[in-house]
TISE-749302 format. One record per residue (C-alpha): x, y, z; residue in one letter. Coordinates in steps of 0.05 Angstrom, whole numbers, plus 32768, in hexadecimal, padded with zeros to 4 digits. Layout:
# residues N
XYZA
...
END
This chain:
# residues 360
7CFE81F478A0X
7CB781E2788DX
7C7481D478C2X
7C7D818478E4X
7C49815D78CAX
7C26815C790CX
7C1A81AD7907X
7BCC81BA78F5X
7BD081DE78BAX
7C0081997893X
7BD9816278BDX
7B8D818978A6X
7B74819D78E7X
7B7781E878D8X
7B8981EC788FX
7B3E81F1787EX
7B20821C78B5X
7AFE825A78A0X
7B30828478BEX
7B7582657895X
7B4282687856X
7B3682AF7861X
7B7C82CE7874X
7B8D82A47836X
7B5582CB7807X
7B2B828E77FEX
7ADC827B77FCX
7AC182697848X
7A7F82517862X
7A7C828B7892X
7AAC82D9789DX
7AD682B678D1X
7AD082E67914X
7B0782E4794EX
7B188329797AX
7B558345798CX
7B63834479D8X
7B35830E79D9X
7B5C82DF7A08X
7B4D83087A4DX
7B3D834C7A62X
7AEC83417A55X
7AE582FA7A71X
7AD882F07ABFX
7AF582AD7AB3X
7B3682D17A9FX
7B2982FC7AD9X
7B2282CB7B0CX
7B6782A07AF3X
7B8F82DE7AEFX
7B7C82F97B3AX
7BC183217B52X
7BED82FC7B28X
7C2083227AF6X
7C0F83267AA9X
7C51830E7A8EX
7C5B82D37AC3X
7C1882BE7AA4X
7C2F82C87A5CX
7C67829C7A75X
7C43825C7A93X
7C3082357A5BX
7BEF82187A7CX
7BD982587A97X
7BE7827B7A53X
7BC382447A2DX
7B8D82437A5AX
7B78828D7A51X
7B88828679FEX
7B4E824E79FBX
7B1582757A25X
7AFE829C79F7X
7AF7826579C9X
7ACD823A79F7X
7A9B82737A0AX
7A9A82A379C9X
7AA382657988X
7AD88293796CX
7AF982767926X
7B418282794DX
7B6182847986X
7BA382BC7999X
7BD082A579C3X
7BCA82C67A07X
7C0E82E97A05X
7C3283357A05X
7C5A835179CAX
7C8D83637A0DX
7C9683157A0EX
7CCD831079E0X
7CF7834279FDX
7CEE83337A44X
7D0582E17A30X
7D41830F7A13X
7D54832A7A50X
7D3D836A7A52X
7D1883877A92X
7CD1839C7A88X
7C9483987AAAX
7C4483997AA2X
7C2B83CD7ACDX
7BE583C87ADDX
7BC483FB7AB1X
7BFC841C7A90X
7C1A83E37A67X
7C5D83D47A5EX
7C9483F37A8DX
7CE083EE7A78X
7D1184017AB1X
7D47841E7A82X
7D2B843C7A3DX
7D54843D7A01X
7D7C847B79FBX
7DC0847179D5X
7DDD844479A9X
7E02842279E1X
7DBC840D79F9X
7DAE83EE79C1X
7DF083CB79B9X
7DE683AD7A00X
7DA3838D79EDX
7DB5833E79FAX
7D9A830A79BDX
7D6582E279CFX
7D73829F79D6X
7D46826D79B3X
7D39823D79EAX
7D1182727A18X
7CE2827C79E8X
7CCF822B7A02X
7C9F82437A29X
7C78826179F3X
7C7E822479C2X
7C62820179FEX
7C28822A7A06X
7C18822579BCX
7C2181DC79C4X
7BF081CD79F9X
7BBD820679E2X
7BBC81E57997X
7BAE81A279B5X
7B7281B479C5X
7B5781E07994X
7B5281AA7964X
7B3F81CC7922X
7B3C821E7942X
7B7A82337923X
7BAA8255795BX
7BC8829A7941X
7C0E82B07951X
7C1D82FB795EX
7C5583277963X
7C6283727975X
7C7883977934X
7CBD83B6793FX
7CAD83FF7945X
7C7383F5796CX
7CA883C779A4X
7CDF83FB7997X
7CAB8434799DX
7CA4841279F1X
7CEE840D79FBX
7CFF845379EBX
7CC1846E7A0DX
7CCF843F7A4AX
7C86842E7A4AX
7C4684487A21X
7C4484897A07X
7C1484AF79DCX
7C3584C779A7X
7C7C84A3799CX
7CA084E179A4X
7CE384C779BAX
7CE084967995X
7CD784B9794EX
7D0A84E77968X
7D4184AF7975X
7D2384987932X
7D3B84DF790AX
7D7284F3793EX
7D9E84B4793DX
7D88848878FBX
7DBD844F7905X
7DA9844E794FX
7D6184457934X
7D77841278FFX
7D9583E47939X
7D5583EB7969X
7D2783D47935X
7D51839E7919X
7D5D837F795BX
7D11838B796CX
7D028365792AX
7D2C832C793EX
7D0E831A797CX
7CC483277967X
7CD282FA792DX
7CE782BC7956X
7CAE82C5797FX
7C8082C67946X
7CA782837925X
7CAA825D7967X
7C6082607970X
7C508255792AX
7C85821E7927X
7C678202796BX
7C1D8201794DX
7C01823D792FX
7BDE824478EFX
7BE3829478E5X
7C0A82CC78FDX
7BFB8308790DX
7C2A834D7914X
7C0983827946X
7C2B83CA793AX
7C0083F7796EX
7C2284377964X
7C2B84367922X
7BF784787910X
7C2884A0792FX
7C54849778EFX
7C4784B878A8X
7C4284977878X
7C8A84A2785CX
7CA0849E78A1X
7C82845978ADX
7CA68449785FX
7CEF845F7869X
7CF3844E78AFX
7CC9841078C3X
7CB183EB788FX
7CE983C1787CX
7CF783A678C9X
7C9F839878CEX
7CB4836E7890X
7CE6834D78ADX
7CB8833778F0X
7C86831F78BDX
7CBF82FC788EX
7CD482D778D6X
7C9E829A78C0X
7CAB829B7873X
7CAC8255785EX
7C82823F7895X
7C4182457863X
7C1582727899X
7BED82AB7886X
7C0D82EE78A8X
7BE4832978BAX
7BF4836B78CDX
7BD0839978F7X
7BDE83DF7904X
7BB1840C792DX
7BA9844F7908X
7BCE843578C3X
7B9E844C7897X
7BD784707870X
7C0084397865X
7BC483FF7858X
7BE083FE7806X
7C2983F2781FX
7C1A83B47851X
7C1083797815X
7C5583907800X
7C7D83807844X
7C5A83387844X
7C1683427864X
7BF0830E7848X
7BAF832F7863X
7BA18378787CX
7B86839378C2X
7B5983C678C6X
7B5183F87901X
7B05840D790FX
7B1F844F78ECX
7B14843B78A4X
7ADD841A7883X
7AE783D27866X
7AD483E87820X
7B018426781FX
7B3983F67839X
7B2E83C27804X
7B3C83F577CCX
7B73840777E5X
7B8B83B777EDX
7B6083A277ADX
7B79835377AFX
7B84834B7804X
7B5D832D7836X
7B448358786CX
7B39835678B9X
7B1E838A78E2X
7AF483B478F9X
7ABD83B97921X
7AC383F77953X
7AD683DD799AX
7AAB841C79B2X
7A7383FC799CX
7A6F83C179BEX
7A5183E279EFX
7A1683FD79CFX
79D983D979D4X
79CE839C79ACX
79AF83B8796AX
79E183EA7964X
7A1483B4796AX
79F38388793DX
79E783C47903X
7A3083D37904X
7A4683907909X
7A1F837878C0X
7A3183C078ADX
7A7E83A678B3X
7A6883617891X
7A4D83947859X
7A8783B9784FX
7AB9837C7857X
7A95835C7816X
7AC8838D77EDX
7AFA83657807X
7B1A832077E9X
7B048304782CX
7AEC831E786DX
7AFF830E78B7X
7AD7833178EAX
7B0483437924X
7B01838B794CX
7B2683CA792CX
7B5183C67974X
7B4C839D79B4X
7B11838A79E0X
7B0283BC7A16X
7B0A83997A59X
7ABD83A77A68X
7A9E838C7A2FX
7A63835D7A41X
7A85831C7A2CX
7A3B83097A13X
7A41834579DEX
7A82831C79C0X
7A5982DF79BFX
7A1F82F77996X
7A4C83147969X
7A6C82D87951X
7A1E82B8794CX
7A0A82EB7928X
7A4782E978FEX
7A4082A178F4X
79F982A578E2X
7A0982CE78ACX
7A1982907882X
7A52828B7851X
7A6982DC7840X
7A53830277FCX
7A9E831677F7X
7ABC832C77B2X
7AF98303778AX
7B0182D077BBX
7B3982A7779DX
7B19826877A8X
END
């Protein structure tokens, strides 16, 4: 299958923004900037629409979801918009119970034990993911040429909540299951990979002009942990939208061990936590575009701190083919909203980036 010719990256709307250019290792006129956990969380607008209502009912409602995915566009300038979704999404439209619970995350009511658990999992039927392609839909209407990103939960880090049963600090049951009961481990994270790729394709298919693969819990792996174990079902997530002709980024939050191996699974551009400088990433990724990695924690410093690291991050992304500014994780819910704002102006001010072997 390839993009209708109404999607914005074949009709032009998006093919050309800084932000395509970039994850695609090409010259812009300025280091695109967007954050992650953008859509929300900081915003008093966001606030104010999501008073008492549940998370995933408004991942769910296709205005609602919309809605919150385009505020942060009207009142930072972003280059990009996230949809305003959960990586839980996919297998909650499968059938399986879980729950957001306020400031824990997400709850399952039966974790994965056996192999029988597994087995019962039910496939997820392409038509309830319509709600999603709506949401895309309406929200790339009327972005005009701010390219909408699609994102998925990498299979460990979904298979990492479903043995847990909710968050958990360091995975334990889960790399247990993982060297206890391989073939049980093989089926988790090939069904996991299944329905996090047909999320990512339906919203890229419905509108979206880049992808993006979150894996939050991936620094509790080794390196040849993360290699024998993971890596081939994170490249199947990514290889869902092969074809489609979107860039696909992969983010990992403490992956600093494996930053060499991503380009070879199909990340067309790297993440970076706030862990590891730009410049020490880029040698180890020579010929891939970068995004990352300003430190969350210090968005609430005062503004010349902010601003020093922030052109300190420009500095260091310069090793890189290209450069897009995002956070090295997601924004703390009390970040001054006007803190994100300047941050993109100064960004933008910065004029077109001084970065090294742009492809062109």
């Amino acid at each position: 299958m390839t993009l209708p010719s109404t999607h914005p990256l074949v009709d032009g709307r998006t093919s050309d923004s800084p932000l395509v250019r970039a994850y695609r290792g090409q010259l812009t006129q300025h280091t695109p900037v967007w954050f992650m956990r953008q859509a929300g969380r900081s915003l008093p607008e966001y606030r104010e629409l999501r008073a008492g209502g549940d998370m995933l009912a408004a991942c769910l409602d296709p205005a609602t979801a919309s809605e919150i995915t385009l505020q942060p566009v009207r009142r930072h300038g972003v280059d990009a918009a996230i949809l305003f979704s959960d990586i839980v999404i996919p297998v909650l439209l499968a059938g399986v119970d879980v729950e957001i619970v306020p400031g824990r995350g997400p709850v399952f009511a039966t974790p994965v034990r056996t192999a029988a658990d597994v087995a019962a999992f039910p496939r997820l039927d392409g038509a309830a993911l319509d709600p999603i392609r709506e949401a895309v839909a309406l929200t790339v209407a009327a972005l005009g040429s701010t390219p909408l990103i699609a994102f998925a939960g990498a299979p460990f880090t979904l298979a990492s909540y479903l043995v847990e049963g909710g968050p958990s600090k360091d995975q334990q049951r889960a790399r247990t299951l993982m060297h206890a009961d391989p073939a049980t481990w093989t089926a988790l994270l090939e069904w996991c990979a299944g329905v996090s790729g047909a999320f990512l394709r339906a919203q890229v298919e419905a509108g979206a002009s880049a992808a993006q693969v979150f894996d939050s819990w991936v620094g509790s792996l080794s390196r040849e942990t993360w290699r024998a174990h993971v890596a081939r079902h994170t490249a199947r997530t990514l290889a869902a939208v092969d074809g489609l002709g979107v860039p696909k980024v992969h983010f990992g939050l403490g992956s600093a061990g494996i930053l060499d191996l991503l380009p070879g699974i199909g990340a067309d551009a790297v993440g970076v936590d706030w862990r590891t400088p730009l410049d020490e990433a880029a040698a180890l990724v020579p010929r891939w575009p970068l995004q990352g990695n300003v430190d969350p924690a210090v968005l609430g410093a005062p503004w010349e701190v902010v601003e020093a690291h922030v052109l300190d991050v420009l500095r260091r992304g310069a090793a890189a083919p290209a450069h897009v500014l995002n956070l090295g994780h997601g924004v703390p819910p009390e970040t001054d909203p006007t803190v994100l704002t300047r941050i993109v102006e100064l960004v933008h001010a910065q004029g077109r980036p001084a970065v090294g072997g742009a492809r062109g």
